[in-house]
N, C-alpha and C positions, 0 to 999 in steps of 0.2 A: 219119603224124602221130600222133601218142599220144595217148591220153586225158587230159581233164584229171581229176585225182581230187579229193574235198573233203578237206580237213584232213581229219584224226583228229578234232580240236579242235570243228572246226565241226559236224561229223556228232552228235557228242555233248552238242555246246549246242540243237541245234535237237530231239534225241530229250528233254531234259531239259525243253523248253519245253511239249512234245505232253503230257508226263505228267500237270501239273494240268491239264489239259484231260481227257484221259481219265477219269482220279479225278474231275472232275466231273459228267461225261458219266455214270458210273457213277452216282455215288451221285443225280442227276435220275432216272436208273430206278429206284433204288432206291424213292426218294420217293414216285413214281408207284404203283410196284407195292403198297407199305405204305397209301397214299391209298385205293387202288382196294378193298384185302381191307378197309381202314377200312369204307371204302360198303358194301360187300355185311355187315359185320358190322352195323354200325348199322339196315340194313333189316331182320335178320331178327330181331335183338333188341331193340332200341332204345339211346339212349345208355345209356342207366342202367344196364342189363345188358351191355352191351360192355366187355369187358376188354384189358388190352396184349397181354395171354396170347392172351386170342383172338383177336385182327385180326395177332398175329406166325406164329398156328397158320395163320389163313386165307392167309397169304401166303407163307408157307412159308419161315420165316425162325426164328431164334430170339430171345427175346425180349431177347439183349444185343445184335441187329444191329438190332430195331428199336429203342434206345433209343441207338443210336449217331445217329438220326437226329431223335425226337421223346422227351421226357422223360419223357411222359405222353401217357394217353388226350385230356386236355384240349386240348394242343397240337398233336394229330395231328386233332380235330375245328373248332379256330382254321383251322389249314391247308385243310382240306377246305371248310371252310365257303365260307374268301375265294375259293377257285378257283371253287366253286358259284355264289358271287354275282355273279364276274367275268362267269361266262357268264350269268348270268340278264338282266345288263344287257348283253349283247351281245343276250340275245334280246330285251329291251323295244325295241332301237334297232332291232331288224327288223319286229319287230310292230307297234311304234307307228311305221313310215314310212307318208309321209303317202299317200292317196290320190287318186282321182281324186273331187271333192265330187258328181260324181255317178252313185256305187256306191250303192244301196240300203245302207239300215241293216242287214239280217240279212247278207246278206253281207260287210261291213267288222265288223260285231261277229263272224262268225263265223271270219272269216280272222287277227282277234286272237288267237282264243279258242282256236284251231287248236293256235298259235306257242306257247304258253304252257302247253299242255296239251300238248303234244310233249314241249317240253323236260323238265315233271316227269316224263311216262312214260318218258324215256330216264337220266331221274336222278332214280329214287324216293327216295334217298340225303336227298335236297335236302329235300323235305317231313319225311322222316323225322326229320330234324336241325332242323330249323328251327320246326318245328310238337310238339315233344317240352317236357314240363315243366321240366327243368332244363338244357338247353342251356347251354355255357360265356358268361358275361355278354360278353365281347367280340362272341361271335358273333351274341349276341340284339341288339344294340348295330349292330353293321352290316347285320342282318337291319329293325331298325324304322328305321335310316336309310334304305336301303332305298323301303321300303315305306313311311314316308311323302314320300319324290320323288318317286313316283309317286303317290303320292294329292293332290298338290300341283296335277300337270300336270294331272291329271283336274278338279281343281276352276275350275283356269283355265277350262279349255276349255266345262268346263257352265255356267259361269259368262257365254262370251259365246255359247252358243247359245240359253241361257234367261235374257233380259238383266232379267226383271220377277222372277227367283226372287230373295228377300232371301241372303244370305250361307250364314247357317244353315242353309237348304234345299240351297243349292249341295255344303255341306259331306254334310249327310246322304245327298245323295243320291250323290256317291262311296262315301263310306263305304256306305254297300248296295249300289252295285256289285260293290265288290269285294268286302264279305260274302258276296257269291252268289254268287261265283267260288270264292273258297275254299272254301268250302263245296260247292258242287257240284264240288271238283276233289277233297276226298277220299272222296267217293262216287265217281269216277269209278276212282281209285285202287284203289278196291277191290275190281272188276270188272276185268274182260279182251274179248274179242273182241265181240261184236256187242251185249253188253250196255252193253259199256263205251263205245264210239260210240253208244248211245241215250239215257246220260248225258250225254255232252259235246253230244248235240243240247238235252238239255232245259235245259243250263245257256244256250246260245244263244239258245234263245224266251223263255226268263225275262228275259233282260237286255234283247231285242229289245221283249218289250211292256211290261217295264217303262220304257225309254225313249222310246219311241215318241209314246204319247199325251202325254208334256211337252210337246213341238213340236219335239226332236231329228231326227225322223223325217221330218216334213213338210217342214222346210228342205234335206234331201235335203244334208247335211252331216256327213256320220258324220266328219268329221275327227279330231275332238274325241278319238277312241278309238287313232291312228292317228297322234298328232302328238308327236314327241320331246319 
């Protein structure tokens, strides 16, 4: 019995269908690779001083392959951003899962503080961009959206562990939470091996007795820190 063969016809519609696919497959690497020389260029000079010229040098392209894909420096740091945020709120929704109500307060503050202090150390990129003076307005725009849904959840939550604090307290005292995260995450940044783990310990006792004596601590309910 003979083989059957495909048309001519067919063999050449189904290669013609592979090709945008390919062509796109491509240029997602591409993307990737321009994204990734973006991050390393923005950490070691900051936005202000990053050029196209540069994040096209650090990627080893020329500067009419990267503008075949972003226009400007400003649109390759929109792109970077949104990908950064994407995963940040992938990390809030593992950090803030909820736990068992009775884990000890330093341990659930620590195991946040962990998750969050991970993620920047593997994407210095992230603070670099977000924490810079002129950041592109889109970006500062989903960065303070952001960051106050989360100062939101927090004030829910302290709000019913501390049910006699009036509003204003509630609010303040998110807001210094997460002052003192920030704040002790670019100190932490700015150190390396065992100093930098004696950082991310002191940002954990800070928050632990700052908490603690409200009556966070004594209800043996660290939820609050740990709840989507």
């Amino acid at each position: 019995m003979s083989e059957e063969r495909a048309e001519p016809g067919t063999q050449e519609s189904e290669e013609a269908k592979d090709r945008p696919r390919r062509r796109q497959a491509r240029g997602e690497r591409r993307i990737a690779q321009l994204l990734e020389a973006a991050a390393s260029v923005f950490c070691t000079t900051g936005y202000t001083a990053a050029s196209t010229n540069a994040i096209a040098r650090e990627a080893g392209v020329s500067p009419g392959t990267l503008y075949q894909f972003f226009p400007n420096k400003e649109a390759i740091a929109i792109e970077l951003g949104s990908r950064l945020m994407h995963e940040m709120r992938e990390t809030y929704g593992e950090a803030l899962a909820p736990v068992d109500p009775a884990t000890p307060m330093a341990e659930a503050i620590g195991a946040a503080v962990d998750r969050f202090i991970t993620f920047n150390c593997e994407h210095p990129e992230f603070f670099a961009l977000m924490h810079g003076p002129d950041i592109p307005g889109r970006v500062a725009e989903q960065h303070d959206a952001l960051h106050a849904t989360l100062l939101s959840r927090i004030e829910g939550l302290l709000a019913s562990l501390l049910p006699d604090r009036p509003p204003a307290d509630i609010t303040r005292v998110a807001q210094v939470s997460l002052g003192v995260y920030k704040a002790g995450l670019e100190l932490v940044l700015a150190h390396e091996g065992a100093e930098r783990d004696a950082y991310v310990q002191e940002i954990k006792d800070v928050l632990t007795r700052y908490l603690e004596p409200m009556g966070a601590g004594t209800r043996r309910d660290p939820s609050w820190i740990h709840t989507p």
